[in-house]
Biotite code that builds the C-alpha atoms (Angstrom):
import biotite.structure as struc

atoms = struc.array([
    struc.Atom([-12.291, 16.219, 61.281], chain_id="A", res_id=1, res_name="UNK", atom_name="CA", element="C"),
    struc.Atom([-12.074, 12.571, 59.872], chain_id="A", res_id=2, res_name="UNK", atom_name="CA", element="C"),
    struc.Atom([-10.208, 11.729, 57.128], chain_id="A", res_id=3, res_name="UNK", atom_name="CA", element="C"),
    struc.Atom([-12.203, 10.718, 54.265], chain_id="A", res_id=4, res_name="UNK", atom_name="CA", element="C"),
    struc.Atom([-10.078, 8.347, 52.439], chain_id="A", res_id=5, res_name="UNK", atom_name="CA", element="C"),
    struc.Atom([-9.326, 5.728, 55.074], chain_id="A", res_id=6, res_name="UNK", atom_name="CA", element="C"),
    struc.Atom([-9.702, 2.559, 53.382], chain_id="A", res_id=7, res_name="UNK", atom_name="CA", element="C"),
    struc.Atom([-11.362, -0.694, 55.504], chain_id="A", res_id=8, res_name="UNK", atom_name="CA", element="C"),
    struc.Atom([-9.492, -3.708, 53.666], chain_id="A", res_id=9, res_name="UNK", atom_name="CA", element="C"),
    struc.Atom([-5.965, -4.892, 54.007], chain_id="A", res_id=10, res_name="UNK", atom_name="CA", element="C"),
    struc.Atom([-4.071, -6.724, 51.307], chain_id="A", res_id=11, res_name="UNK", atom_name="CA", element="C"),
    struc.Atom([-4.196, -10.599, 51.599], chain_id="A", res_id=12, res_name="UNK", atom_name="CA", element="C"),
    struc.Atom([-1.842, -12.699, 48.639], chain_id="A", res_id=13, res_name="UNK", atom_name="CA", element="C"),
    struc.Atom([-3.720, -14.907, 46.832], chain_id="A", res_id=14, res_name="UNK", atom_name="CA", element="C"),
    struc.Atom([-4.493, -18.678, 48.204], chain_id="A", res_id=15, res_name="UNK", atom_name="CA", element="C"),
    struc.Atom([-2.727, -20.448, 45.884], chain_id="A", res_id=16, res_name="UNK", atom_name="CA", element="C"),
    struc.Atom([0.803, -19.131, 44.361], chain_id="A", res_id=17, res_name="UNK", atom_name="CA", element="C"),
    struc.Atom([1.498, -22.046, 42.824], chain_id="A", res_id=18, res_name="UNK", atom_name="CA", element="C"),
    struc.Atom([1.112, -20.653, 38.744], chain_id="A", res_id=19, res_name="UNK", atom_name="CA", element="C"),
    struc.Atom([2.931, -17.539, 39.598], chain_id="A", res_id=20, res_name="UNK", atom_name="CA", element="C"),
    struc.Atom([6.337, -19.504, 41.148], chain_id="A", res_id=21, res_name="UNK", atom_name="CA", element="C"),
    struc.Atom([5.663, -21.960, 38.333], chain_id="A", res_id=22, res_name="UNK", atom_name="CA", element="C"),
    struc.Atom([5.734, -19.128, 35.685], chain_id="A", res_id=23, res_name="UNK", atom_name="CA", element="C"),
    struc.Atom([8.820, -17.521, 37.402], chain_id="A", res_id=24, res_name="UNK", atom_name="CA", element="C"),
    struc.Atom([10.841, -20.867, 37.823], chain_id="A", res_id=25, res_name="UNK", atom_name="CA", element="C"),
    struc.Atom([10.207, -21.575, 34.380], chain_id="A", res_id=26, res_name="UNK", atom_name="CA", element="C"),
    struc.Atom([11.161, -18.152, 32.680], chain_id="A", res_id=27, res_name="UNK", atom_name="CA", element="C"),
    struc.Atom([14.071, -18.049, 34.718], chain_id="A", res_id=28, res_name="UNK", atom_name="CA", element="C"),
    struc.Atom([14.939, -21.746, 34.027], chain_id="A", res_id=29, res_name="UNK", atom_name="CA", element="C"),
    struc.Atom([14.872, -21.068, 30.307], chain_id="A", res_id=30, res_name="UNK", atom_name="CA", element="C"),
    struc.Atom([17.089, -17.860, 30.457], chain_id="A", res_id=31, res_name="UNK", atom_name="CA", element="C"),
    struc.Atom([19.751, -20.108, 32.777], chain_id="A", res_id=32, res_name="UNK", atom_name="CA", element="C"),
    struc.Atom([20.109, -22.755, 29.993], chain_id="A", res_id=33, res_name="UNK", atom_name="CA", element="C"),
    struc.Atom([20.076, -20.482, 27.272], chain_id="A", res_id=34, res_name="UNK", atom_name="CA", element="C"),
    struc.Atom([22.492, -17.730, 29.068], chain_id="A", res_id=35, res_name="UNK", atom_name="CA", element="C"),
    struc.Atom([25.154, -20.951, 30.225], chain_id="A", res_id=36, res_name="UNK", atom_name="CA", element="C"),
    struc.Atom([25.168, -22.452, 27.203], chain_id="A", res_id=37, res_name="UNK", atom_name="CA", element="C"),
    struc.Atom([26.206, -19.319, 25.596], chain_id="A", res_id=38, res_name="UNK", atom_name="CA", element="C"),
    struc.Atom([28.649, -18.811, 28.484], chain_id="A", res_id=39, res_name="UNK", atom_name="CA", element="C"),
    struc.Atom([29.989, -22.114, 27.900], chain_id="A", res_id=40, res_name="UNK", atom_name="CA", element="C"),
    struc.Atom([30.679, -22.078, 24.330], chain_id="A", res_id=41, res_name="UNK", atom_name="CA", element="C"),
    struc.Atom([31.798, -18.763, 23.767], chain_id="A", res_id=42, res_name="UNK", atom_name="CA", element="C"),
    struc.Atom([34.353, -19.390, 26.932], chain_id="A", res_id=43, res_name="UNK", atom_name="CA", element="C"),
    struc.Atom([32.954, -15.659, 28.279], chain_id="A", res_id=44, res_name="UNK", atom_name="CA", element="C"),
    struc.Atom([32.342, -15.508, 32.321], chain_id="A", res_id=45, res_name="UNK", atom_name="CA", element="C"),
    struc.Atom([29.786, -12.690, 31.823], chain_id="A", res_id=46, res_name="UNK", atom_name="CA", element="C"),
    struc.Atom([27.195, -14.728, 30.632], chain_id="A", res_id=47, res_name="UNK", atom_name="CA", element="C"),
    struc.Atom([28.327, -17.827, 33.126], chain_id="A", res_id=48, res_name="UNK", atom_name="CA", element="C"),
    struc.Atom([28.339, -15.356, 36.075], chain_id="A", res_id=49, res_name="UNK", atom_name="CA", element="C"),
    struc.Atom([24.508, -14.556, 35.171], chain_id="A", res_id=50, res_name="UNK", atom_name="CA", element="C"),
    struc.Atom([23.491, -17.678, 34.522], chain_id="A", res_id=51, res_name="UNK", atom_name="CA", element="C"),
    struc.Atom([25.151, -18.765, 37.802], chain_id="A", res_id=52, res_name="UNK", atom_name="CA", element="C"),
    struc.Atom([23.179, -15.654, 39.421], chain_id="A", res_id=53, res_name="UNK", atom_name="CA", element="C"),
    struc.Atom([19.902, -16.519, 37.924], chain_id="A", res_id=54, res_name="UNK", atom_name="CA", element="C"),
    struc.Atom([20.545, -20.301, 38.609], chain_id="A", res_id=55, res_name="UNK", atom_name="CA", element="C"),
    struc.Atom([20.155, -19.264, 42.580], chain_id="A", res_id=56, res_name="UNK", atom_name="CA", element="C"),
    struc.Atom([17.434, -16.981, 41.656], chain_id="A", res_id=57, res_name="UNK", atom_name="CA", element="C"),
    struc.Atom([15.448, -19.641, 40.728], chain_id="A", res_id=58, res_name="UNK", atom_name="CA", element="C"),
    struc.Atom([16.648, -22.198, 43.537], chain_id="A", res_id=59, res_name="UNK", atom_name="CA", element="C"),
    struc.Atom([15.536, -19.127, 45.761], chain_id="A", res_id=60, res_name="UNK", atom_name="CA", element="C"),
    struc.Atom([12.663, -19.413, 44.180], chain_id="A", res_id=61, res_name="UNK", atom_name="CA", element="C"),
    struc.Atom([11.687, -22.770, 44.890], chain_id="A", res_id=62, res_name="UNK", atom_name="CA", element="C"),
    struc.Atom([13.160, -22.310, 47.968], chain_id="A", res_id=63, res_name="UNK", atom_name="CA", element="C"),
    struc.Atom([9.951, -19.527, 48.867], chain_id="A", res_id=64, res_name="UNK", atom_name="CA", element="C"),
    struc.Atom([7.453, -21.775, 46.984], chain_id="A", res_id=65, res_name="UNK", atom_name="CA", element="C"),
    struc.Atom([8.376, -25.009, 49.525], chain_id="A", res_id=66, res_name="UNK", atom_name="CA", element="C"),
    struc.Atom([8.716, -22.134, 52.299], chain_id="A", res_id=67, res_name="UNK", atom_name="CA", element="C"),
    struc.Atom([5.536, -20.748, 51.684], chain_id="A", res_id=68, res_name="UNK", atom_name="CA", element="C"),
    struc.Atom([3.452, -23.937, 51.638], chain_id="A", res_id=69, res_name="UNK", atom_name="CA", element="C"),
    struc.Atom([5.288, -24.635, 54.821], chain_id="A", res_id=70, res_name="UNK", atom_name="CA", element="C"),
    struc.Atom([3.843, -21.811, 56.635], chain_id="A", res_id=71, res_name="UNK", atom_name="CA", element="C"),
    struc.Atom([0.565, -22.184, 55.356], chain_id="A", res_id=72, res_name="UNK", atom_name="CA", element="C"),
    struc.Atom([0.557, -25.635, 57.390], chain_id="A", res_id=73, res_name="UNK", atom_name="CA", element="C"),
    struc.Atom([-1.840, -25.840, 60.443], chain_id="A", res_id=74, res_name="UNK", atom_name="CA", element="C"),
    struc.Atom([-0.993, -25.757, 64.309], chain_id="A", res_id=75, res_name="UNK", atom_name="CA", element="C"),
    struc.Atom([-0.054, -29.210, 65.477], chain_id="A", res_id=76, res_name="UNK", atom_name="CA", element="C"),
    struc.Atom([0.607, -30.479, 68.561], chain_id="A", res_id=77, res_name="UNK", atom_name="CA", element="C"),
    struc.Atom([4.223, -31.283, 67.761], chain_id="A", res_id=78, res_name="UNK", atom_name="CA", element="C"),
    struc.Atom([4.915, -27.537, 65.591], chain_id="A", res_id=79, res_name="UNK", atom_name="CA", element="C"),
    struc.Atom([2.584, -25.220, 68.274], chain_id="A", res_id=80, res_name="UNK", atom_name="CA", element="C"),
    struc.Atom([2.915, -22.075, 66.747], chain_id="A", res_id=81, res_name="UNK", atom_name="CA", element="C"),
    struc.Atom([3.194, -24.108, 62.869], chain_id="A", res_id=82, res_name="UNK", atom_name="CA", element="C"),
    struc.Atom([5.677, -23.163, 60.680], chain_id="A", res_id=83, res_name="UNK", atom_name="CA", element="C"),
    struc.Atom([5.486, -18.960, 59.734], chain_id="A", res_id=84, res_name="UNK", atom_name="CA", element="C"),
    struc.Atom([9.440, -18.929, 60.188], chain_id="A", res_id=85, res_name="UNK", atom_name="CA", element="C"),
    struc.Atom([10.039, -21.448, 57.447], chain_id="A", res_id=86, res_name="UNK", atom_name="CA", element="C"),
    struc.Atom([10.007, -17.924, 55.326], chain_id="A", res_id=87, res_name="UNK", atom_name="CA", element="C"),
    struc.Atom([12.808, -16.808, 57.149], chain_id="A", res_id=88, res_name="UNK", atom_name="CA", element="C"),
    struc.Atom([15.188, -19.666, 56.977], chain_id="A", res_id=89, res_name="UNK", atom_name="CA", element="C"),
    struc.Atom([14.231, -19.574, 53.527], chain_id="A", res_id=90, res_name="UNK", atom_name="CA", element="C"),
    struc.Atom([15.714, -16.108, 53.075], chain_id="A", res_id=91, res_name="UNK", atom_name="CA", element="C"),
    struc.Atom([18.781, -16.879, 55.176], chain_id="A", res_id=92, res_name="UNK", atom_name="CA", element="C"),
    struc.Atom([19.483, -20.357, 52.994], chain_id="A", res_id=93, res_name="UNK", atom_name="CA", element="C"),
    struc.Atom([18.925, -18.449, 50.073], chain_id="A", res_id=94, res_name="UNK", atom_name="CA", element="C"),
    struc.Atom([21.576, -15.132, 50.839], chain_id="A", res_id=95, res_name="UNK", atom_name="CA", element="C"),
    struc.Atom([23.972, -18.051, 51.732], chain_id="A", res_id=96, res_name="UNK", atom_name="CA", element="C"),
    struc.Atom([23.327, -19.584, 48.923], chain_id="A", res_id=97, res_name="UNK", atom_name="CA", element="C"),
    struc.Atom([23.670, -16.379, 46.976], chain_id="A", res_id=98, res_name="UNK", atom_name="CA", element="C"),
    struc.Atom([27.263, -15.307, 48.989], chain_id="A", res_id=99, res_name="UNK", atom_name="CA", element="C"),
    struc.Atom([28.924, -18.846, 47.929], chain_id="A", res_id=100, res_name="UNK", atom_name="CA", element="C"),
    struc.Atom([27.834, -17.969, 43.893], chain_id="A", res_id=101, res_name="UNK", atom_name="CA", element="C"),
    struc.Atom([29.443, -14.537, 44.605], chain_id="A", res_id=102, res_name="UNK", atom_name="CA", element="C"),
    struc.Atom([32.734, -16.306, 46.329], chain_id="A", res_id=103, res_name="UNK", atom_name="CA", element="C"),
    struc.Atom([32.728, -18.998, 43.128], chain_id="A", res_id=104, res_name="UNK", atom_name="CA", element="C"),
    struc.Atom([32.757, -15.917, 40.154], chain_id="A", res_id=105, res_name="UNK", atom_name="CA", element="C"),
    struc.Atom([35.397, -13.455, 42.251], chain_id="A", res_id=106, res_name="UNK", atom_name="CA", element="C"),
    struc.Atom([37.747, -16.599, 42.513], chain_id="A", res_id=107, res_name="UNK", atom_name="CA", element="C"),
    struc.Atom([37.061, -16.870, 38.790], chain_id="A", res_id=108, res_name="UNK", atom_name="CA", element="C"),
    struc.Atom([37.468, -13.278, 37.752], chain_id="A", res_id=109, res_name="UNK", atom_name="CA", element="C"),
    struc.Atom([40.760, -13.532, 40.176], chain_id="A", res_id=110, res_name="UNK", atom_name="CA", element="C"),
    struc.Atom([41.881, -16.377, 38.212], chain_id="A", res_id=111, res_name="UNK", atom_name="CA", element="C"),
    struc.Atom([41.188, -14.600, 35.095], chain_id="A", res_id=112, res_name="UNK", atom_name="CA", element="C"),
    struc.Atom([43.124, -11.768, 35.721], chain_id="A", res_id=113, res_name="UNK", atom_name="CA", element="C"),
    struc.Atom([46.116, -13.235, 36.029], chain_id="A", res_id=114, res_name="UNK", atom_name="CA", element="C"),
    struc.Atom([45.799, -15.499, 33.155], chain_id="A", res_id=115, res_name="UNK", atom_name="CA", element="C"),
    struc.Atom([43.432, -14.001, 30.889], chain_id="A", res_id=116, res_name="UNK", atom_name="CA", element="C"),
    struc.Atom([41.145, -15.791, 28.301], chain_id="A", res_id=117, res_name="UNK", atom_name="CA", element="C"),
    struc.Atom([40.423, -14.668, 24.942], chain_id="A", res_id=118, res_name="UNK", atom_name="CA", element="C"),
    struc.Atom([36.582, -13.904, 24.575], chain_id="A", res_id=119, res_name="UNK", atom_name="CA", element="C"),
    struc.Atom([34.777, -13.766, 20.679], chain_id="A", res_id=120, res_name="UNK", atom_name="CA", element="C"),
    struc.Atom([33.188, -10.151, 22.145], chain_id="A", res_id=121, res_name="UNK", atom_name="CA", element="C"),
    struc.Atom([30.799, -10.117, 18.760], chain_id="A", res_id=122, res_name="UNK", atom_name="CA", element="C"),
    struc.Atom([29.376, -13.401, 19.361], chain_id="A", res_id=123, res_name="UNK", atom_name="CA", element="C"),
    struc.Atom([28.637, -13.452, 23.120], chain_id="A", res_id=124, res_name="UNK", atom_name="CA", element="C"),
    struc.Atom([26.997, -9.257, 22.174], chain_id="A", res_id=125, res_name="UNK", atom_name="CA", element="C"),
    struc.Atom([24.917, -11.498, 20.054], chain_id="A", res_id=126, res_name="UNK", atom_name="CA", element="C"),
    struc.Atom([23.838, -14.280, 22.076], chain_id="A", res_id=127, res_name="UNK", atom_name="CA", element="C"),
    struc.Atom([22.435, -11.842, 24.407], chain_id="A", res_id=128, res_name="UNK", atom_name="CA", element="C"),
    struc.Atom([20.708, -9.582, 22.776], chain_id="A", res_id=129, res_name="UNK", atom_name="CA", element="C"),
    struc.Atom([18.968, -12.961, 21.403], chain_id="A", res_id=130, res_name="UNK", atom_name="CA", element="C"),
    struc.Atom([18.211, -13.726, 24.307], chain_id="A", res_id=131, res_name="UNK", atom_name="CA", element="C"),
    struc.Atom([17.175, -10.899, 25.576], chain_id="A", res_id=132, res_name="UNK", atom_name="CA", element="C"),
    struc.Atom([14.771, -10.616, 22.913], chain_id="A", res_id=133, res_name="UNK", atom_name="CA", element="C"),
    struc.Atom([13.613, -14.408, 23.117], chain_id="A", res_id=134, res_name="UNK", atom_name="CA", element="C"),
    struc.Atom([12.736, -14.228, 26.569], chain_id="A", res_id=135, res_name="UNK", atom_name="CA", element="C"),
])
């Protein structure tokens, strides 16, 4: 006996991605300048170390937006089988870039530990859940 629920279509992204990256970049964009500057002024590394994190969020982002259009690009004599595996140097680029953020905040946080800085905990609780709320 058959099954009766096969289905005949397969999933296909749209054409053009272009409004959803933009969307993303620029959400994420916002919440990096709002989320440093509060970082910065309050002296806190919580709030840098996320901005720092969503800062190569949205350089990964941009990243897969160039990638993508990349491998969208027709055959050419030069590029035979185009360029599909511009997505995956994108990825690799991007965990690198990801690892060197991580190295940056732990030599921070080391730093930090030994010399600690005093943090206005009530104001930086405030500028995120401002933030939070604004975005």
């Amino acid at each position: 006996m058959a099954p009766d629920n096969v289905h005949s279509h397969d999933y296909r992204p749209p054409d053009d991605l272009g409004p959803a990256f933009r969307w993303a970049v620029g959400q994420n964009a916002a919440y990096v300048l709002v989320e440093g500057s509060a970082g910065w002024i309050t002296g806190s590394l919580a709030p840098l170390a996320d901005a720092a994190h969503n800062l190569t969020d949205v350089a990964g982002l941009l990243i897969a937006w160039g990638a993508a259009v990349l491998a969208k690009r027709a055959v050419t004599a030069r590029h035979t089988c185009g360029l599909g595996r511009a997505t995956i140097l994108a990825a690799f680029f991007n965990a690198t870039a990801t690892l060197v953020g991580v190295g940056a905040v732990t030599w921070e946080a080391a730093h930090r530990l030994s010399d600690p800085v005093a943090v206005p905990g009530l104001t930086v609780t405030d500028d995120y859940q401002t933030q939070g709320l604004s975005l």
